[in-house]
C-alpha positions as a Markdown table, in Angstrom:
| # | Residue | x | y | z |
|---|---|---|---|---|
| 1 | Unk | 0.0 | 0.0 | 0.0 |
| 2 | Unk | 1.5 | 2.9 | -0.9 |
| 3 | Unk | 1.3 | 6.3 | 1.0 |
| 4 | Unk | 2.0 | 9.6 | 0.9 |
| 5 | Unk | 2.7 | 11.9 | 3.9 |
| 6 | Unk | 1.6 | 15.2 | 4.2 |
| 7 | Unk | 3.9 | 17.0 | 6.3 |
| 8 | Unk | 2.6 | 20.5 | 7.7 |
| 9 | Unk | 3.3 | 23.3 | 10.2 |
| 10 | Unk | 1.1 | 23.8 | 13.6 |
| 11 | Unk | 0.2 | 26.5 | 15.8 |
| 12 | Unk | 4.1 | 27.5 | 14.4 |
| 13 | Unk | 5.6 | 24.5 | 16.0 |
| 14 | Unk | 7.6 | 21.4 | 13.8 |
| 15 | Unk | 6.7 | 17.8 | 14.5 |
| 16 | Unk | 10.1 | 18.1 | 16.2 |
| 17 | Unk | 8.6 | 20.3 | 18.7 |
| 18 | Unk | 5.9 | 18.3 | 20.0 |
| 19 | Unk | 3.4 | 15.7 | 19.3 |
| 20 | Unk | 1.0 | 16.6 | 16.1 |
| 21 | Unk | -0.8 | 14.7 | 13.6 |
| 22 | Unk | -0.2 | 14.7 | 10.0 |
| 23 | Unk | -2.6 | 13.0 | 7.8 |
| 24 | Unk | -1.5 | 10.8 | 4.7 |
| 25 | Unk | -3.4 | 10.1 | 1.4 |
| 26 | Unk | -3.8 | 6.7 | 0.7 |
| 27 | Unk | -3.6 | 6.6 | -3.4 |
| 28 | Unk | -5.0 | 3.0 | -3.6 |
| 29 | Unk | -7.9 | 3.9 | -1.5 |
| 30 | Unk | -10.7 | 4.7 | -4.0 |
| 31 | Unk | -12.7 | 6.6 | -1.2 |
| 32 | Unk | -9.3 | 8.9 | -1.0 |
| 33 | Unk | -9.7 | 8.1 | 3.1 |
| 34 | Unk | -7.4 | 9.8 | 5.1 |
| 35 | Unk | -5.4 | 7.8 | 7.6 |
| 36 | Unk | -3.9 | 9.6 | 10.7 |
| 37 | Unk | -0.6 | 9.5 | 11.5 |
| 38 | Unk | 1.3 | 10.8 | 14.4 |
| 39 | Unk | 5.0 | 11.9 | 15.7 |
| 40 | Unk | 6.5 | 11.3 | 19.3 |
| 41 | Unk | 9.0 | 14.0 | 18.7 |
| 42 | Unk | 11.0 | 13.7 | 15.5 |
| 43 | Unk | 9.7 | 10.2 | 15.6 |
| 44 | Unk | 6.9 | 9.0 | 12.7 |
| 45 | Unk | 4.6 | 6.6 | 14.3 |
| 46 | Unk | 1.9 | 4.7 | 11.6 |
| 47 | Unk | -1.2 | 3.5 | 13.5 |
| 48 | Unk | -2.3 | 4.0 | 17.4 |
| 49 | Unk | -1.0 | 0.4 | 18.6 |
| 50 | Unk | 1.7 | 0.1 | 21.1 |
| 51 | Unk | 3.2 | -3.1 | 21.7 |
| 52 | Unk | 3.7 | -3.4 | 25.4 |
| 53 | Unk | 6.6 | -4.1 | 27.5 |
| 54 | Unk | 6.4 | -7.5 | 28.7 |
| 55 | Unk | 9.4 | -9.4 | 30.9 |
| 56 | Unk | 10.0 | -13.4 | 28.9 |
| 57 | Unk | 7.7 | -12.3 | 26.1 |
| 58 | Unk | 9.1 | -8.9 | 23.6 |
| 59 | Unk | 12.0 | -10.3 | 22.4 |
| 60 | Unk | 13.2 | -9.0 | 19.3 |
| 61 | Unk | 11.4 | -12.0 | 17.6 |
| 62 | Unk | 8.1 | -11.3 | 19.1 |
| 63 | Unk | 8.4 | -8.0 | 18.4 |
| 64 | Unk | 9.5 | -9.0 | 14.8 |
| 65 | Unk | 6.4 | -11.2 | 14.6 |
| 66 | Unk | 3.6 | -8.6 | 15.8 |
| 67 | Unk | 5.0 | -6.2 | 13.7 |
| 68 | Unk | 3.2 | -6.7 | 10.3 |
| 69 | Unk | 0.1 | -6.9 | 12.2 |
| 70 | Unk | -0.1 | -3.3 | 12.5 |
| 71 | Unk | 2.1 | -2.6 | 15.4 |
| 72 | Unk | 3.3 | 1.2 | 15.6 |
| 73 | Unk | 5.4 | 1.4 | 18.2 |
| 74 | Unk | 7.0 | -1.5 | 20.3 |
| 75 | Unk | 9.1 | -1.5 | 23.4 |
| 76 | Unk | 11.7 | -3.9 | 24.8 |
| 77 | Unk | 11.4 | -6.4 | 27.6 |
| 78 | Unk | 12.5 | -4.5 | 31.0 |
| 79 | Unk | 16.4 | -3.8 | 31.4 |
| 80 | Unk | 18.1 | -3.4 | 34.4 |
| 81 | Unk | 20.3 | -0.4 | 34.6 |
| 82 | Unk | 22.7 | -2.4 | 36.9 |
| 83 | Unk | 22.3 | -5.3 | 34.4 |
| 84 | Unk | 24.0 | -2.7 | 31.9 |
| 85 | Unk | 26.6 | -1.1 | 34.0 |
| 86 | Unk | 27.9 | -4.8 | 35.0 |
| 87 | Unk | 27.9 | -6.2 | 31.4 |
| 88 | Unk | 25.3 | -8.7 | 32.4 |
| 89 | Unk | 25.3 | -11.2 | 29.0 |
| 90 | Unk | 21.6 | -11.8 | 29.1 |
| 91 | Unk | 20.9 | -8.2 | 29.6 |
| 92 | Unk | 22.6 | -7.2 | 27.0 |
| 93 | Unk | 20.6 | -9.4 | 24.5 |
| 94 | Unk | 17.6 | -7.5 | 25.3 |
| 95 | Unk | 18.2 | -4.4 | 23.9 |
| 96 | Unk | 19.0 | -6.0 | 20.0 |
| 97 | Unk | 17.0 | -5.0 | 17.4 |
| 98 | Unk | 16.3 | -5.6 | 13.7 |
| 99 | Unk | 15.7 | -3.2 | 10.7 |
| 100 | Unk | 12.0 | -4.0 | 11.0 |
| 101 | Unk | 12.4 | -4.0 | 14.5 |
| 102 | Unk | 10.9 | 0.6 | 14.0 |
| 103 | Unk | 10.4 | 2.6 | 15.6 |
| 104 | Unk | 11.0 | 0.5 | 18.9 |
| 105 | Unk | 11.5 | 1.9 | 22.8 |
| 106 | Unk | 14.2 | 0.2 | 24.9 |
| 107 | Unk | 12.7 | 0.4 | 28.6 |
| 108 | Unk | 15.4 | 1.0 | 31.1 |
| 109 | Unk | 14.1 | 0.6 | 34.9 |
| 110 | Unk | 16.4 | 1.6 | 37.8 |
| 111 | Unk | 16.2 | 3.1 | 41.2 |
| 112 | Unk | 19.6 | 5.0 | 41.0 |
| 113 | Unk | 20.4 | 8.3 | 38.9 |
| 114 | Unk | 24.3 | 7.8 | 38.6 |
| 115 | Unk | 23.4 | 3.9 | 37.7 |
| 116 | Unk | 20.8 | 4.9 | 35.4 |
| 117 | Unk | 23.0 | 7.9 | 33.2 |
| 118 | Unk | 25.9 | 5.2 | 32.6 |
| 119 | Unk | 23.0 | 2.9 | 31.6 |
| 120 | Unk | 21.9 | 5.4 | 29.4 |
| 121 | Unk | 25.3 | 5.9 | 27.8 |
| 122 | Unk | 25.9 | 2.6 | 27.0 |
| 123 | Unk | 22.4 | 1.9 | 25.5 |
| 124 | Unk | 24.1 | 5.2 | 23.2 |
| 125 | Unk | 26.9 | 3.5 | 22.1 |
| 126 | Unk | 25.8 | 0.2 | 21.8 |
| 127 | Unk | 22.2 | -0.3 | 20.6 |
| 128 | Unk | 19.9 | 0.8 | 17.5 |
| 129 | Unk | 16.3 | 2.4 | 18.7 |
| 130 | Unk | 14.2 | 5.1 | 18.5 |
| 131 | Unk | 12.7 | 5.9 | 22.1 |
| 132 | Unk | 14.2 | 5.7 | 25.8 |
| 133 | Unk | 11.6 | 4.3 | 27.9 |
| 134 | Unk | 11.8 | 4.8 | 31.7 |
| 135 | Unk | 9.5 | 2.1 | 34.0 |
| 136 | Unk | 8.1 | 3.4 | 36.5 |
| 137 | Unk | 4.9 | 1.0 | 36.5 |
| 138 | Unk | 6.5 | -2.8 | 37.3 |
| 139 | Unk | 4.3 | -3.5 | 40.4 |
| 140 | Unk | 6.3 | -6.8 | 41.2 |
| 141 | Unk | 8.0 | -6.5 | 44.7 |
| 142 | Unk | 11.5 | -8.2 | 43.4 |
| 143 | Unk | 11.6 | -4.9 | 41.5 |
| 144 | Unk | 10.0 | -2.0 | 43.4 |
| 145 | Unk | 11.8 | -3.1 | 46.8 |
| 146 | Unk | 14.9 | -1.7 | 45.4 |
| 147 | Unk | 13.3 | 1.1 | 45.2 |
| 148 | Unk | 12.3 | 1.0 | 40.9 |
| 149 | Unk | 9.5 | 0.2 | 38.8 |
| 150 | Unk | 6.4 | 1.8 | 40.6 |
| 151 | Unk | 8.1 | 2.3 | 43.6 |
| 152 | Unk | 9.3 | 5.2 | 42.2 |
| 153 | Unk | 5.8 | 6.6 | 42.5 |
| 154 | Unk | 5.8 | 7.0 | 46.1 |
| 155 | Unk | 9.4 | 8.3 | 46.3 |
| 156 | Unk | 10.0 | 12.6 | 47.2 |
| 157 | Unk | 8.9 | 13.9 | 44.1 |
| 158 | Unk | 12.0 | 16.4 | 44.1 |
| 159 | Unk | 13.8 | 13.2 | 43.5 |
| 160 | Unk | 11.9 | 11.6 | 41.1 |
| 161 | Unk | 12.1 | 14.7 | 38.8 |
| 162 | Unk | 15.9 | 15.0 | 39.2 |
| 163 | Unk | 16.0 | 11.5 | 38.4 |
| 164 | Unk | 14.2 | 12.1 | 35.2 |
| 165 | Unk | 15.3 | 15.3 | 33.9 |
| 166 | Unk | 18.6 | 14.4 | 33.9 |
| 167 | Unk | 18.1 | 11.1 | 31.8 |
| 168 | Unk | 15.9 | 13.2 | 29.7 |
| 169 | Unk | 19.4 | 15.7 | 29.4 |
| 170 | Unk | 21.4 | 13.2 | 28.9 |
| 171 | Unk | 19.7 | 11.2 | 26.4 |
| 172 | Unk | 19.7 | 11.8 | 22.5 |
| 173 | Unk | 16.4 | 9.9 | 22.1 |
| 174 | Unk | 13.1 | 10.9 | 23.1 |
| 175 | Unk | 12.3 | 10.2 | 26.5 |
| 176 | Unk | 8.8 | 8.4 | 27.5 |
| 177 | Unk | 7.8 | 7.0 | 30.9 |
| 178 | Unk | 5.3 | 4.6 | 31.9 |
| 179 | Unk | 3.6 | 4.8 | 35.6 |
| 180 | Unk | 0.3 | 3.6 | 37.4 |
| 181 | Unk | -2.2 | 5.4 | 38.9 |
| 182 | Unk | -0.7 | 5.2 | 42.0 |
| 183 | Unk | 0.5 | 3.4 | 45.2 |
| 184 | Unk | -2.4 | 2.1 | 46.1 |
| 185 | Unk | -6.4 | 3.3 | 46.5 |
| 186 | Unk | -5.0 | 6.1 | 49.2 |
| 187 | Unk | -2.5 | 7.5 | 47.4 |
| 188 | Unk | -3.8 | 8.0 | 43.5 |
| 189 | Unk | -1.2 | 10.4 | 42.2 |
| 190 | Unk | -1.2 | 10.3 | 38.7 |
| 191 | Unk | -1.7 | 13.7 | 37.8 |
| 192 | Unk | 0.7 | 15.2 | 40.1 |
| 193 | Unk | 3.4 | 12.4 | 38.8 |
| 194 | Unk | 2.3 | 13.9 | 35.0 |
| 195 | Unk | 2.8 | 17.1 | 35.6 |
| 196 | Unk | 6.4 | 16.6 | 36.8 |
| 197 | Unk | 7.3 | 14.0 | 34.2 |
| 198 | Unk | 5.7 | 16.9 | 31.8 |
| 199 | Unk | 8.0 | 19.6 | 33.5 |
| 200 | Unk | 10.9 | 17.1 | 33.5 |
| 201 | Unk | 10.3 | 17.3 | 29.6 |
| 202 | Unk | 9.4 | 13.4 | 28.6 |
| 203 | Unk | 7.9 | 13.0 | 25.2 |
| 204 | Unk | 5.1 | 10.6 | 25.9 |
| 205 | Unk | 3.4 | 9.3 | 28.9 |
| 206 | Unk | 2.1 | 5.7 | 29.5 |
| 207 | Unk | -0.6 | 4.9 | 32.2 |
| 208 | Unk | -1.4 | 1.4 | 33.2 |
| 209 | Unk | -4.9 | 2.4 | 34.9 |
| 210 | Unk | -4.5 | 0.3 | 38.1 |
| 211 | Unk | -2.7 | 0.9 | 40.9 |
| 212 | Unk | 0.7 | -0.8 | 42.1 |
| 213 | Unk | -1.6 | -2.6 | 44.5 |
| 214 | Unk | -3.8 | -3.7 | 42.3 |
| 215 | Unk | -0.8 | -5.7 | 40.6 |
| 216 | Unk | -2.7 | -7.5 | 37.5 |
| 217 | Unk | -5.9 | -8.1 | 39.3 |
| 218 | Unk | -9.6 | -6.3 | 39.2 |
| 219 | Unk | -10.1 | -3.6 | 36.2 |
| 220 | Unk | -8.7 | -1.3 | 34.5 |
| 221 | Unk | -10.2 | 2.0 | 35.1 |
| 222 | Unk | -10.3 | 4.4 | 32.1 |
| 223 | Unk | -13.1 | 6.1 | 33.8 |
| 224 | Unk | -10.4 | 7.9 | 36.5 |
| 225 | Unk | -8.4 | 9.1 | 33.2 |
| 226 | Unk | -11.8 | 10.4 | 31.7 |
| 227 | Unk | -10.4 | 13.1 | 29.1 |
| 228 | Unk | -7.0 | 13.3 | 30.9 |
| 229 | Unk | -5.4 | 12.6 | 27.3 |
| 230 | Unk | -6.8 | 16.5 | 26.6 |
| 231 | Unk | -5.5 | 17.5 | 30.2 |
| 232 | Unk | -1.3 | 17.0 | 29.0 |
| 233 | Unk | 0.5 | 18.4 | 26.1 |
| 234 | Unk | 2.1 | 15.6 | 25.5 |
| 235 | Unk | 0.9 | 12.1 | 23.6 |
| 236 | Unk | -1.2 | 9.8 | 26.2 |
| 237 | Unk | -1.0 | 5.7 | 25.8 |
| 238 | Unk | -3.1 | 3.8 | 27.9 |
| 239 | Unk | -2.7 | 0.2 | 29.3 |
| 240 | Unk | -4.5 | -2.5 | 30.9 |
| 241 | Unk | -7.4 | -5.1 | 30.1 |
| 242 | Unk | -6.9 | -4.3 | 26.3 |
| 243 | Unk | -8.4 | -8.1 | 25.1 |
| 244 | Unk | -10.9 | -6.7 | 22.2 |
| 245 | Unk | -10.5 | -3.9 | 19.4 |
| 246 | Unk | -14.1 | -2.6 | 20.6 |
| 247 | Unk | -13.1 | -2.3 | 24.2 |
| 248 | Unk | -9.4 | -0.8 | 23.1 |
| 249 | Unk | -11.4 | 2.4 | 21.0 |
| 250 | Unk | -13.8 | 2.9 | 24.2 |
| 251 | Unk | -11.1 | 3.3 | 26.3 |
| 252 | Unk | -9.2 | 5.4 | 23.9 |
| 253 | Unk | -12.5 | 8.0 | 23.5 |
| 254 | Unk | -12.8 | 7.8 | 27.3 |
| 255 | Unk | -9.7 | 9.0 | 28.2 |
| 256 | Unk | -8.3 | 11.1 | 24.8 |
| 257 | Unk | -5.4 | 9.0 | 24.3 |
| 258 | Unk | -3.0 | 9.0 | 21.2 |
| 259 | Unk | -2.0 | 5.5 | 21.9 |
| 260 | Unk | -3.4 | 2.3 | 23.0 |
| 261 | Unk | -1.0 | -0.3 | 24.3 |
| 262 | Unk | -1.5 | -4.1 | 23.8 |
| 263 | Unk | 0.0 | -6.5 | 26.0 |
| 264 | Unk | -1.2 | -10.0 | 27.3 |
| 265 | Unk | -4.0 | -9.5 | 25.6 |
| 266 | Unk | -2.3 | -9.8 | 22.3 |
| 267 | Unk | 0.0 | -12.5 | 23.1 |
| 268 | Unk | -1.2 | -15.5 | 20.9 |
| 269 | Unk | -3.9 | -13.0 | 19.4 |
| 270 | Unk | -2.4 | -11.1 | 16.7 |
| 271 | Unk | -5.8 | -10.1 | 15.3 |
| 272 | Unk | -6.3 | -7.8 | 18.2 |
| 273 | Unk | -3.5 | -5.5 | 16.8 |
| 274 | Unk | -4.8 | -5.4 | 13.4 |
| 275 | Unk | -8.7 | -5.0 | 14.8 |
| 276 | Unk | -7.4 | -2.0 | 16.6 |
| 277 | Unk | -6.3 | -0.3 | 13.4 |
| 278 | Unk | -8.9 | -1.2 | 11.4 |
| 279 | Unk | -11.5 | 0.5 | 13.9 |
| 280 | Unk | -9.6 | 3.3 | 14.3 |
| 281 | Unk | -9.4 | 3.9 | 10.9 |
| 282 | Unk | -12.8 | 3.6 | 10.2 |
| 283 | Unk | -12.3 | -0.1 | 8.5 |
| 284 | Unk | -14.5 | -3.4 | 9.1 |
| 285 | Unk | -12.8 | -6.1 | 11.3 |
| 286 | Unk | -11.7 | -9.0 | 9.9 |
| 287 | Unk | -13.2 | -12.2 | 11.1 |
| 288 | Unk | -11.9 | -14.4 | 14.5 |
| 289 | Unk | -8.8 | -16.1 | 13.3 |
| 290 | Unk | -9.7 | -20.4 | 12.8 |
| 291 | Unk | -7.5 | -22.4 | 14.6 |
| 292 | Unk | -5.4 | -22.8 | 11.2 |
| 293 | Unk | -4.9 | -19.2 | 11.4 |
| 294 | Unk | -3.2 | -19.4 | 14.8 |
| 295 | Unk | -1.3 | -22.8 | 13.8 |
| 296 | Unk | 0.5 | -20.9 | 11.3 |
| 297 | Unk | 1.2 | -18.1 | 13.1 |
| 298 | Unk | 2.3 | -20.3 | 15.9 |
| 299 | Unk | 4.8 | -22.0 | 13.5 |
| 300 | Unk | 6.3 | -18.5 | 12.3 |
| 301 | Unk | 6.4 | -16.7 | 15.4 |
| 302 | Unk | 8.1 | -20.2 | 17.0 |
| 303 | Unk | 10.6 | -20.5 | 13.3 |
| 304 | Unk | 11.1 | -16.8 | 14.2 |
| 305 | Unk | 12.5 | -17.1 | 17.6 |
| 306 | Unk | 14.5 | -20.6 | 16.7 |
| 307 | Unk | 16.1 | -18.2 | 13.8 |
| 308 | Unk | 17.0 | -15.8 | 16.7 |
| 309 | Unk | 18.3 | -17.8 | 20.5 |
| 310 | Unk | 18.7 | -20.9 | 18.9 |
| 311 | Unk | 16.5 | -24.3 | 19.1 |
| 312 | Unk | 17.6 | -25.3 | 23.1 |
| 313 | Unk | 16.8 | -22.1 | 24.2 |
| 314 | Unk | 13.9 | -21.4 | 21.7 |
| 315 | Unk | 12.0 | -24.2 | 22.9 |
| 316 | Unk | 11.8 | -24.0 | 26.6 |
| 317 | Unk | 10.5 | -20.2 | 25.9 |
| 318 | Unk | 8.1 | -21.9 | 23.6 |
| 319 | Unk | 6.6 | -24.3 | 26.0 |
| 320 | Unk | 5.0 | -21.5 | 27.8 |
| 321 | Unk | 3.9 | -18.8 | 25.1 |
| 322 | Unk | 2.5 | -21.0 | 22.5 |
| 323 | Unk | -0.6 | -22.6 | 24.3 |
| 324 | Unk | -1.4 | -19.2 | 24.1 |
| 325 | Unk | -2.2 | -18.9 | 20.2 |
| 326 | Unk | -4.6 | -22.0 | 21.1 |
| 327 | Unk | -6.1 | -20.7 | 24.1 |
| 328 | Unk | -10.7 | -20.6 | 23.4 |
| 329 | Unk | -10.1 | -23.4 | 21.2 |
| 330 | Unk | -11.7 | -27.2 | 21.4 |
| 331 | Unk | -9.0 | -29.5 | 22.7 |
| 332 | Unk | -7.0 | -26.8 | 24.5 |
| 333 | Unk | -6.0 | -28.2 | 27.5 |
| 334 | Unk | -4.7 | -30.9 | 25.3 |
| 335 | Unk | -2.3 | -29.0 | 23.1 |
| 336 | Unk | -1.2 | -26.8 | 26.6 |
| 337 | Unk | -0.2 | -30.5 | 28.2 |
| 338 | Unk | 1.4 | -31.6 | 25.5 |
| 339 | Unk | 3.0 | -28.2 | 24.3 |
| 340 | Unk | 4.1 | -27.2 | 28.0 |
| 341 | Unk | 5.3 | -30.9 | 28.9 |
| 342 | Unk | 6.4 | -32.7 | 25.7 |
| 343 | Unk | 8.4 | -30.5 | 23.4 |
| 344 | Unk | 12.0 | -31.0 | 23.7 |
| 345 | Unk | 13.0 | -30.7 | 20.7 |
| 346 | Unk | 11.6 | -28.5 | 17.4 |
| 347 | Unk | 10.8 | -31.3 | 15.9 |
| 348 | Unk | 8.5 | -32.5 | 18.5 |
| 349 | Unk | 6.8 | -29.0 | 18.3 |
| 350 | Unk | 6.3 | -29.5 | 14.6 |
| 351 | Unk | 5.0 | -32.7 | 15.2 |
| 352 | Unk | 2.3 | -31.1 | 17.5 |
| 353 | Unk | 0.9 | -28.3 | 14.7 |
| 354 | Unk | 0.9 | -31.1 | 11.9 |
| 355 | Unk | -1.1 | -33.0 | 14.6 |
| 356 | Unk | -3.4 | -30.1 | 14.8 |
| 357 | Unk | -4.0 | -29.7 | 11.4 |
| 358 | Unk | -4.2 | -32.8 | 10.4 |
| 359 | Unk | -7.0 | -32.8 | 13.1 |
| 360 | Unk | -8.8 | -29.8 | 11.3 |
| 361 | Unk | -9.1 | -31.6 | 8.1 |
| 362 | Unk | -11.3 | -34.9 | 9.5 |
């Protein structure tokens, strides 16, 4: 599909100054529709889906496989700053990336500014993205103990801002940050943690709309960021309990958001990226995915990873994020046992989907 990109001049300000919308002409489209397009700074983003940071499951070759689903922006599994700063081998595989792998956000999590700027310099030198994300949302208490992830959302806010300002300083990408609502029920801060993340001049804001409390369980509530997108001059994404295109848009209206971020829900449901963009721009959805549909995609997001770690290591990743792609299916529980307990080799995986298939065609 080709497109053409209208570039244009707002209120005086550049795309390099903050976010705006430019709208592009799709010549194929015989309605002449216009599809929205957006910038996080200097950077060109192609549809309103965010692909999630998620710890085991964004590697490079997830990422790589969501992509062509409509995926505008992704971002990297978590990386420790200390991981970094000690040459850590396994952190240093997470921040690879490919040349489809764009734009993409590398999330760096820390609880120490000194740790975190040599992070940040060696993340410079040594790694290809677009965006510098700071995580200030991971509720899980291995992390925030140390004072990171959400913890940092309870920490003197004189602190947190000197903390972030001088990343954002130091840093020759774009700077976005990702936090909760808050603590917990009694201390909902999110607008004052905004405003100085605003102030401290990061480029867009993610909100994950439960609290650190809450951890994964209960509901999102878009109803507490009720036009707060139209609040902040800078791009909004929202997160949490994103599982259907219809319920990602509603939450989008709700709370004005640029972006909507997919994350479990879209792991072994690819369709849920495309839905996305094809309600946002107006489009019908295309139909649930059969089970051959998720078979294949199974097998290339699987050959994907194999291509990337290497079949020892691809396979005991596999085991637990391929019953996914089955998951609502008839027979299940089946392909989970056998997936999570029997693979041990690729070939025993491939003997599972021709299984499957072969299934499909009685």
């Amino acid at each position: 599909m080709q497109l053409t990109l209208h570039p244009f001049i707002f209120a005086g300000k550049t795309p390099m100054d903050f976010f705006s919308i430019a709208f592009k002409l799709n010549k194929e489209d015989n309605d002449s529709k216009l599809t929205r397009m957006s910038f996080i700074k200097d950077i060109e983003i192609s549809t309103p889906v965010v692909l999630g940071p998620m710890a085991g499951v964004t590697t490079l070759a997830y990422r790589d496989f969501m992509k062509p689903f409509g995926v505008g922006l992704s971002f990297s599994e978590m990386i420790s700053d200390c991981g970094l700063f000690y040459g850590n081998k396994m952190t240093m595989n997470y921040y690879k990336t490919s040349k489809i792998d764009h734009p993409v956000g590398l999330q760096l999590f820390g609880f120490d500014k000194n740790n975190s700027l040599k992070a940040v310099e060696i993340l410079e030198n040594n790694a290809e993205y677009d965006i510098l994300d700071l995580n200030f949302g991971c509720p899980v208490q291995k992390v925030t103990k140390t004072g990171a992830g959400s913890a940092w959302l309870k920490r003197p806010m004189d602190e947190f801002y000197d903390y972030v300002h001088s990343i954002v300083l130091a840093s020759h990408k774009p700077v976005s940050a990702k936090i909760r609502l808050g603590w917990n029920e009694k201390m909902i801060n999110y607008r004052e943690v905004s405003k100085m993340l605003e102030d401290a001049g990061i480029s867009l804001l993610s909100i994950h709309a439960r609290t650190t409390a809450q951890l994964y369980s209960g509901k999102a509530d878009y109803e507490i960021l009720r036009g707060f997108g139209r609040e902040i001059s800078i791009p909004l994404c929202i997160s949490g309990d994103i599982f259907e295109a219809e319920e990602a848009m509603k939450a989008k209206e709700i709370t004005g958001a640029s972006y909507i971020m997919v994350a479990r829900g879209g792991l072994g449901n690819p369709r849920l990226v495309s839905n996305i963009v094809h309600l946002d721009r107006g489009e019908p959805l295309e139909p649930e995915p059969t089970l051959l549909d998720q078979v294949t995609w199974a097998e290339e997001f699987s050959n994907m990873l194999i291509d990337y770690v290497g079949e020892r290591t691809a396979v005991m990743q596999l085991r637990g994020l391929i019953p996914h792609f089955f998951s609502g299916f008839p027979g299940y529980k089946k392909i989970r046992a056998e997936i999570s307990m029997e693979i041990k080799t690729v070939e025993d995986l491939r003997k599972i989907f021709a299984g499957i298939r072969n299934r499909q065609k009685l």
